[in-house]
N, C-alpha and C positions, 0 to 999 in steps of 0.2 A: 522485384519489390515485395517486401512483405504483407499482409493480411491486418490490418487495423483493428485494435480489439478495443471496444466498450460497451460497457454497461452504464445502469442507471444506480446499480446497488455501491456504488463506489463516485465520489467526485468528478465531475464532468469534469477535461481538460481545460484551463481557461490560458489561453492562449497558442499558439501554432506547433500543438503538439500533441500527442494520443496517450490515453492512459495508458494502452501496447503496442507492440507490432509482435506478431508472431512472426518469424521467419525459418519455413521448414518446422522441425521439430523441436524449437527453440522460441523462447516467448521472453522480450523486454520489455520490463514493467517501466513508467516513468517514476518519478519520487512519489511521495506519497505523505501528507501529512493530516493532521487528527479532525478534516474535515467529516460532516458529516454528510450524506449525499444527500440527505431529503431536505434539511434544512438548512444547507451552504457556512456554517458557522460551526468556530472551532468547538471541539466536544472536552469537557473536563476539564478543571484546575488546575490535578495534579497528572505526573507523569504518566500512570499507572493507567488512567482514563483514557489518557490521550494513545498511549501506546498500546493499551488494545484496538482503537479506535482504528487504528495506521495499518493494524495487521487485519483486521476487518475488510478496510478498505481491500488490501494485498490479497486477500483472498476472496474475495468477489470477482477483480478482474484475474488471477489467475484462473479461478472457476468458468471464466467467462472466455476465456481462452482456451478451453479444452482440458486443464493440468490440474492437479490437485497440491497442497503443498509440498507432500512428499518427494516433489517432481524438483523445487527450487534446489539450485545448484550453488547459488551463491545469493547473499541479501550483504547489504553496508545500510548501517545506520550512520547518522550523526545526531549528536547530541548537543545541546545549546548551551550545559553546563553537566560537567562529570561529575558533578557534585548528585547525577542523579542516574549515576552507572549500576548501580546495585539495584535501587527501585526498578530500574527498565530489567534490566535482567530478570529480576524475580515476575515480574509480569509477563514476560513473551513465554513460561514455563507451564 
């Protein structure tokens, strides 16, 4: 069984699941979205807000797992409307 990874700097899990598991030299994040962790409530308006928020998150429990981002091998977003594919794009740069 793998190594349960959290933090406080990112969303606490709310329900029967971890923000990670590290297994081996290998670390699965769960989803992750534009929570903020100090104050439990979504962050920003617009896309751009929120999807730094998301990788914020992503990179506290990555940190917190031993890795840096460098390390990620693979990320999937999903988006709620493509009508805001360009804005997210231009924000995670």
């Amino acid at each position: 069984m793998g190594d349960i990874i959290a933090t406080e700097k990112a969303p606490a899990a709310i329900g029967p699941y971890s923000q990670a598991v590290r297994y081996g030299n290998l670390l699965f994040i769960s989803g992750q979205i534009s929570l903020d962790p100090e104050s439990g409530e979504i962050v920003g308006e617009d896309i751009e807000a929120q999807t730094k928020r998301v990788l914020d998150n992503l990179k506290a429990i990555i940190e917190a797992g031993g890795m840096e981002l460098r390390h990620v091998l693979k990320c999937s977003c999903f988006l709620q409307d493509m009508k805001d594919f360009v804005k997210f794009n231009s924000s995670i740069t």
